[in-house]
N, C-alpha and C positions, 0 to 999 in steps of 0.2 A: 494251392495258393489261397483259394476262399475258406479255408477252415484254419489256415494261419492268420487272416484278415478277421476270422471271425473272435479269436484269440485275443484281437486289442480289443480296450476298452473303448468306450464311446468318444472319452476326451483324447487316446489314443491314434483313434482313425480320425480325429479331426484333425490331429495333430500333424499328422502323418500325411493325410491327405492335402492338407493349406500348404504342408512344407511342398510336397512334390510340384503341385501347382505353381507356386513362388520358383522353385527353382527351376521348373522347365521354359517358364517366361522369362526370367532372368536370362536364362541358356540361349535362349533364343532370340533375344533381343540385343544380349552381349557378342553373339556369333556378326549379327548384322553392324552393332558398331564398330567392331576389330574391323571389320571389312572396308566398314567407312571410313575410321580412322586410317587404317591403312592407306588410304587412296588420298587421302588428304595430307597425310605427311608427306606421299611423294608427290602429291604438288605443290607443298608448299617447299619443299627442298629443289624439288625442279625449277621453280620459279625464283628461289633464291638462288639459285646459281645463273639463273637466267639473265638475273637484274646484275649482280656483281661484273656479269661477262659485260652487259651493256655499257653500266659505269667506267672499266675498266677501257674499253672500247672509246670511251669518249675523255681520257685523259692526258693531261698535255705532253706528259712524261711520256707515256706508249707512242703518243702520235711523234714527238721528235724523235725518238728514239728507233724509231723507225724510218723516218725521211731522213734520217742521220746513216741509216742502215747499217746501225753498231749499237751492241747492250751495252749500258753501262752501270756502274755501283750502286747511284741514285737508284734508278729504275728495279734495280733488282731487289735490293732496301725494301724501300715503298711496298713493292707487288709483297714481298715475302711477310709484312708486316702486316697488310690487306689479308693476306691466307689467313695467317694464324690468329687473328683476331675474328674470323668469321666461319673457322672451324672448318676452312676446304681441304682440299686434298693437294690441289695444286690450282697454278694461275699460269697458263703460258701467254706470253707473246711472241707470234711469230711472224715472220713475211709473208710474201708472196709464194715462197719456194720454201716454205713450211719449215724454215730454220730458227729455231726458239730461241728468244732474245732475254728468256725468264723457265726457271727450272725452278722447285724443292730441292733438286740435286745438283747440284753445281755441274758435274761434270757433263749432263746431260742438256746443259746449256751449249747452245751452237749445232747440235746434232737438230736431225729431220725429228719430226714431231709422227709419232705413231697411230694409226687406227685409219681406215677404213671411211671412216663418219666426216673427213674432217672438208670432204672435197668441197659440200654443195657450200659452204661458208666462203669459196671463194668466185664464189658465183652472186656474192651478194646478199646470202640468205642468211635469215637469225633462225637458231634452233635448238632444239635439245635430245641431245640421244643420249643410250645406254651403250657401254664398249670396251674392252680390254686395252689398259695403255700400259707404260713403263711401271703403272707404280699399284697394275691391278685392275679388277672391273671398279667402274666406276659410271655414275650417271655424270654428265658434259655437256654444257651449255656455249654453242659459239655465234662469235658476234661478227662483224667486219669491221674493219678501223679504216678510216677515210682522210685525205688532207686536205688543206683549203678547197682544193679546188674542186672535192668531191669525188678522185680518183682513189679508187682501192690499193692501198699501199700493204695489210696485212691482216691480222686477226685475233681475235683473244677466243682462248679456249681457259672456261673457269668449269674444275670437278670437284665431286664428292664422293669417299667411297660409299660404294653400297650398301657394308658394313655398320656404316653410319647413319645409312638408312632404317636397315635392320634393330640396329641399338634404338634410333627415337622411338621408330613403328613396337618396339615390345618395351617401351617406357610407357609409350602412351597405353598401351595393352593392359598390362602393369594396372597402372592407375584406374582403368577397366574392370580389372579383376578384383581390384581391392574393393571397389566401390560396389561390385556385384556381390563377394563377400557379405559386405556391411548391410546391403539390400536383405539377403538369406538372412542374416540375425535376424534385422526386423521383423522380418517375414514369420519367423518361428515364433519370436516373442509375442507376433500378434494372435498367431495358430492358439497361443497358449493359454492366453485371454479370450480369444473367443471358442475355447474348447472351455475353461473355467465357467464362461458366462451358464454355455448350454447345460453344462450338469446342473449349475445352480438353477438355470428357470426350469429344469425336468427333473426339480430334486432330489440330486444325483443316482438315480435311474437309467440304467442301460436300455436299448433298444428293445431287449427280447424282454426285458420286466415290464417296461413301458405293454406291450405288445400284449402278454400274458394278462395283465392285469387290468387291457381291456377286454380280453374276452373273458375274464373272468366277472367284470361287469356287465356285460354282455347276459352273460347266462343269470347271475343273479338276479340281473329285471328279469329275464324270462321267468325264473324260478318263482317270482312272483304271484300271486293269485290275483292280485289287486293292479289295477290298470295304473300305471307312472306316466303324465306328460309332464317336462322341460322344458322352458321357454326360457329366451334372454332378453338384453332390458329392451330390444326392439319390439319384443311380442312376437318376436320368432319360433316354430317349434326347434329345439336341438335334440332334444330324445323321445321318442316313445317307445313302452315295449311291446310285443306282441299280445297282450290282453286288453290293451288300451285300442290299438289297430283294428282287434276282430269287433272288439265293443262299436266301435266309430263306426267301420262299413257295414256292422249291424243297424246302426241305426239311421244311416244316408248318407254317409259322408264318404265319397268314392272318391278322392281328390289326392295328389302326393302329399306329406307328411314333412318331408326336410326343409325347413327356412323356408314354412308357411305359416303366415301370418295365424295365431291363433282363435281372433275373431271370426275367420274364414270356415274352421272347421269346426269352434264349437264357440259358439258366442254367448252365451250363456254362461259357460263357465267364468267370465271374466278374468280370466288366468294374470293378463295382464297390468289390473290393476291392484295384486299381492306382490307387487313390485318393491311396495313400502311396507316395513312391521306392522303399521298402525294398518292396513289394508288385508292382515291374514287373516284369513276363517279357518275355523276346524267343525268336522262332522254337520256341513249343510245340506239341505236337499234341494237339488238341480237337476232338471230335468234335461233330456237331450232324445228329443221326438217324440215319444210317449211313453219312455223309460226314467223313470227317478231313480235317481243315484247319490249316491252320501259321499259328498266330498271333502278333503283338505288341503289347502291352498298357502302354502306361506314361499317369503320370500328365501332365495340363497346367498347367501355369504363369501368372499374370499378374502381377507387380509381386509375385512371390516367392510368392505365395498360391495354392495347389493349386486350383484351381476346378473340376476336371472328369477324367475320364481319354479315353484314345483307344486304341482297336483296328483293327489293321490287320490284315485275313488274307488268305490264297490259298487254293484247293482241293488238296489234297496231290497228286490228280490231275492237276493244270496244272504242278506242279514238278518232277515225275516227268516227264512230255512233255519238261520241257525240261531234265531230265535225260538223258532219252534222249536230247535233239535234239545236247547237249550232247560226250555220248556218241562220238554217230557223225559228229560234228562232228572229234573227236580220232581217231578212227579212219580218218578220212578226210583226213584231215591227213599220219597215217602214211600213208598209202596212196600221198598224193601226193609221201610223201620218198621211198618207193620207188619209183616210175614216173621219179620224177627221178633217183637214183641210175642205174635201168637206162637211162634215155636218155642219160644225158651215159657210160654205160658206152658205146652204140654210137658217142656221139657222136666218142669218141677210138678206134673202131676205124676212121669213116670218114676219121676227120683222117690217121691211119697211113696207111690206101689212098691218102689224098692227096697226101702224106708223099712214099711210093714211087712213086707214076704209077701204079699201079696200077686204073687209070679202068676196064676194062672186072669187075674184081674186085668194084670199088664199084656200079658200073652193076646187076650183079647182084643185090650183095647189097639195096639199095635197095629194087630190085622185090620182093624175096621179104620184106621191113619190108611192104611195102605190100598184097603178095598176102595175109601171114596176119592183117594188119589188116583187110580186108574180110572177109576168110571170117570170122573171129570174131566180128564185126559183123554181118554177115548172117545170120548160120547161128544165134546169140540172136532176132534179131530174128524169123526165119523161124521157128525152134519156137515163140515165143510167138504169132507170128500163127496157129499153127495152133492153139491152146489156145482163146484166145478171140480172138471177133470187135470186140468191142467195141473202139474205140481207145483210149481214154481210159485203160481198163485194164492194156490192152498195152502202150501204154507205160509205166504208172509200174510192171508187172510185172517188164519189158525194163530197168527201171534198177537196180531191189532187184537181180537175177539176175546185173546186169553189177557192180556195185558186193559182191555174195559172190565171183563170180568174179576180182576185182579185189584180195580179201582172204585170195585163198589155198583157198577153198572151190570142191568139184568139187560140179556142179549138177547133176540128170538132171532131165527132164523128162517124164510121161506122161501122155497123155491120151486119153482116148474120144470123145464126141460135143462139139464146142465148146462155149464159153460164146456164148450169142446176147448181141445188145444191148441193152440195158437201160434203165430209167429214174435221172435223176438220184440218186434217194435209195437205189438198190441200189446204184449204184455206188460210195457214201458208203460206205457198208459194209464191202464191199470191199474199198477201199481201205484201212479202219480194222484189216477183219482179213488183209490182206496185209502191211501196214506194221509191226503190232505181234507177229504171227507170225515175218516173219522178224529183226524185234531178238531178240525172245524166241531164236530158234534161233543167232544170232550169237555171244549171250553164252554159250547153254550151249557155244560148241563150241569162242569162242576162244582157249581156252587145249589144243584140241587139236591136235597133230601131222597127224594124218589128218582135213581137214575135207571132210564128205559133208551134200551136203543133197538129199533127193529132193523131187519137188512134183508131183502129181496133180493135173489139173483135169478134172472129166468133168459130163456133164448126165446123168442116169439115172431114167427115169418120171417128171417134171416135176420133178426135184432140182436143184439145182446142187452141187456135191461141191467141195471144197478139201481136200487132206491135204499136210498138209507134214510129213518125216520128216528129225532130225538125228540124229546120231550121240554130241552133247554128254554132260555129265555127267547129266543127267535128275534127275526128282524124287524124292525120299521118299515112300513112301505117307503121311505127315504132309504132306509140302508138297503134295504131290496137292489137300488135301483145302485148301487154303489159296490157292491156286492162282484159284480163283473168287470170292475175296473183298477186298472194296477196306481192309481189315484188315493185311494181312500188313505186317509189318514191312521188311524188303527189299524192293527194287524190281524184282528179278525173278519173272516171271508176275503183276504187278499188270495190266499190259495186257490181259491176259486176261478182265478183271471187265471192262474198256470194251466188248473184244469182246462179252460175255454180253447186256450191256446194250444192244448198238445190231442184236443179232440178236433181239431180246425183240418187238419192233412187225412182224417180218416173219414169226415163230414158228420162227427159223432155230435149232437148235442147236448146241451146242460139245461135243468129248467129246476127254476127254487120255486118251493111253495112255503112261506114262513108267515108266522102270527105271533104276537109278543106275549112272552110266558105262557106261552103254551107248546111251542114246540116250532122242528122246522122239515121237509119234504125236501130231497135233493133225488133226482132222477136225472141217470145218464143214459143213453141208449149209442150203441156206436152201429152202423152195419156191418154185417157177418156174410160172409161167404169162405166156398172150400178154399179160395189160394191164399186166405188166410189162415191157414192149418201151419202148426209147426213142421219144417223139414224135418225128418228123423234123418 
């Protein structure tokens, strides 16, 4: 049954559902008036026969007609004229000794009068029963007839058949039914408009599209990298996704998120006043704790009508990264026009030697491409295996080192007692503060003529040591003091705050020693013990 229900359409089961509704209230509201109407046609038939018997009872003709103690022609006229004009079944008059002085049938006139019901009438009482006479069941209304002197002299018995009860009770029904009918039209034709309506405001979209194509929104903010809040024209939140969430309770906001005011959770952003065009920003920096962030704020639209605004932001730290990545992305680009320049330089001194015959010239020269190719290679590779042991480290040290050498920078190396092996999350470190130490020394020195970079790695009383030494243009005692802060305005020595930050859980320090155009001293020391050893 639920996967035939599932089968209509959306306008379908509204259709279907309005109608069943409408007609089981109809059904049941139509049950109760049949019932009522019923009961009120036999009172009002009861009570028509009621009044007819009284009237009759009190007419001059029955009362002489009776103190005469003989029918006669008049009398029987008259009643039979009174029947048929008021659709009874019959009208008796009779005596004391329940002799009928009035019949339908003529010949049943003079004879005793039939039923059971007819005693207590002559005891004085008005009433009405149900009962089987000469002419069928029929419902019976009897009355007493009195003369002057208020002696009971006989009685009038006025019926109807029940037949004829039956025939109004399913006229009225009838007219019941039709109008219940008429009701169920309506009832569909409204189903059918208000099933119209719903497709058009869910533009004609069934439930499980509807459904679908929110979790498909759903996952796309997730899939996001960039944090999305939705506010409406109250300044309520209606969406965030989960990179906006971790950001938020990153930086103190522990509070619910659903139709909260967005002053509340980040007030700064002003989210609410990109409510109007003229009020959007794009790409500003907003700060939320002690985290700058680059935001875009404009308003949303539906059928021309502003309903909400939207913000989109990054962590200034993530575009900074891919600034740098960006960076040495172009740097390496160069690098690679020059490695190609110089080979298509040898490349046409070997074409020459080919040129000439010169094969044992070439021969030579070849090996000696290839002898100071591995020395280079090796003789990098070989100091940095003697720095640290760790692999992981050694090599992405052995890249930074090939890739300054590669840029024109002479490299020295010195070290003391190795770096041992380590666990994953020192090496994270590491990494972080080798990678942003040597952009840091890149940029101060690119623009110099004589590039020198020295790099100390030593272990000293349970320490690990790092000092990298350039020659660059160095800091200002103002930028010194800037230098450790995710504040600064430019993007050089902002790395520096990420280093601070990921050596803070190991209680590892940082210390700058810079002087302008002449160079600059960065020393990390983190502490070293055995349960810092990598698990094998």
């Amino acid at each position: 049954m639920k996967r035939l229900w599932e089968k209509f359409s959306l306008k379908g089961q509204v259709m279907v559902f309005s109608s069943l509704v409408v007609l089981v209230s109809l059904m049941i509201l139509s049950l109760f008036m049949a019932y009522h109407q019923s009961d009120q046609t036999k009172d009002y038939l009861a009570e028509k026969v009621r009044t007819s018997a009284s009237h009759m009872a009190y007419n001059e003709l029955v009362r002489d007609s009776l103190m005469a103690g003989e029918s006669n022609r008049t009398l029987i006229h008259v009643v039979e004229r009174i029947r048929t004009e008021n659709d009874l079944l019959y009208i008796v008059v009779m005596d004391n000794q329940k002799i009928r002085y009035t019949h339908p049938v003529r010949k049943q006139i003079g004879q005793t009068f039939v039923g059971t019901d007819a005693e207590r009438v002559f005891t004085g009482e008005s009433y009405v029963s149900e009962n089987v006479g000469t002419l069928g069941r029929s419902m019976r209304a009897f009355h007493p007839v009195y003369d002057d002197q208020g002696k009971q002299i006989g009685a009038v018995s006025v019926g109807i058949s029940t037949d004829a009860i039956a025939n109004a009770v399913f006229t009225n029904q009838g007219i019941l039914i039709l109008v219940t009918v008429i009701s169920l039209m309506i009832g569909l034709f409204g189903a059918w408009l208000l099933a119209n309506r719903l497709k058009k405001t869910l533009n004609g979209m069934e439930p499980k599209e509807i459904a679908l194509a929110m979790q498909e929104r759903d996952s796309m903010l997730e899939a996001v990298d960039d944090g999305i809040l939705a506010i409406n024209q109250a300044g309520e939140v209606l969406l965030v996704n989960e990179t906006a969430k971790q950001f938020l309770r990153r930086t103190g906001y522990q509070g619910d998120f659903e139709r909260t005011p967005i002053h509340l959770i980040w007030p700064e952003l002003k989210l609410d006043q990109a409510l109007s065009e003229t009020s959007a920003y794009y790409n500003e920096l907003i700060k939320k704790g002690d985290v700058e962030t680059v935001v875009t704020c404009v308003p949303m639209y539906v059928q021309n009508q502003c309903v909400g605004a939207l913000a989109t932001f990054k962590e200034r730290s993530h575009l900074d990264d891919m600034m740098r990545h960006l960076v040495g992305a172009e740097v390496y680009a160069r690098s690679l026009r020059s490695e190609t320049h110089e080979f298509m330089n040898k490349l046409h001194i070997i074409q020459a030697m080919v040129e000439t015959d010169s094969y044992q010239e070439l021969k030579e020269y070849i090996e000696d491409l290839s002898d100071r190719y591995h020395v280079k290679t090796a003789s990098a590779t070989s100091e940095v295996e003697n720095l640290v042991e760790d692999v992981s480290i050694a090599h992405y040290l052995t890249k930074k080192i090939r890739w300054m050498e590669q840029m024109g920078v002479s490299v020295h190396l010195q070290s003391g007692i190795p770096w041992p092996s380590m666990k994953g999350e020192l090496i994270d470190v590491w990494v972080t503060v080798i990678g942003n130490t040597f952009e840091n020394a890149w940029e101060a020195m690119q623009d110099k003529e004589d590039k020198k970079l020295t790099l100390t790695l030593k272990q000293v009383g349970g320490v690990l040591r790092y000092v990298i030494e350039d020659n660059g243009i160095g800091f200002s005692l103002a930028e010194q003091a800037e230098t450790l802060k995710s504040t600064k305005e430019g993007d050089r020595g902002y790395g520096l705050a990420n280093i601070k930050r990921k050596l803070a859980p190991f209680n590892g320090t940082l210390d700058i020693l810079s002087e302008q155009e002449k160079g600059t001293v960065i020393t990390v020391h983190i502490p070293y013990s055995e349960g810092s050893k990598q698990q094998g």
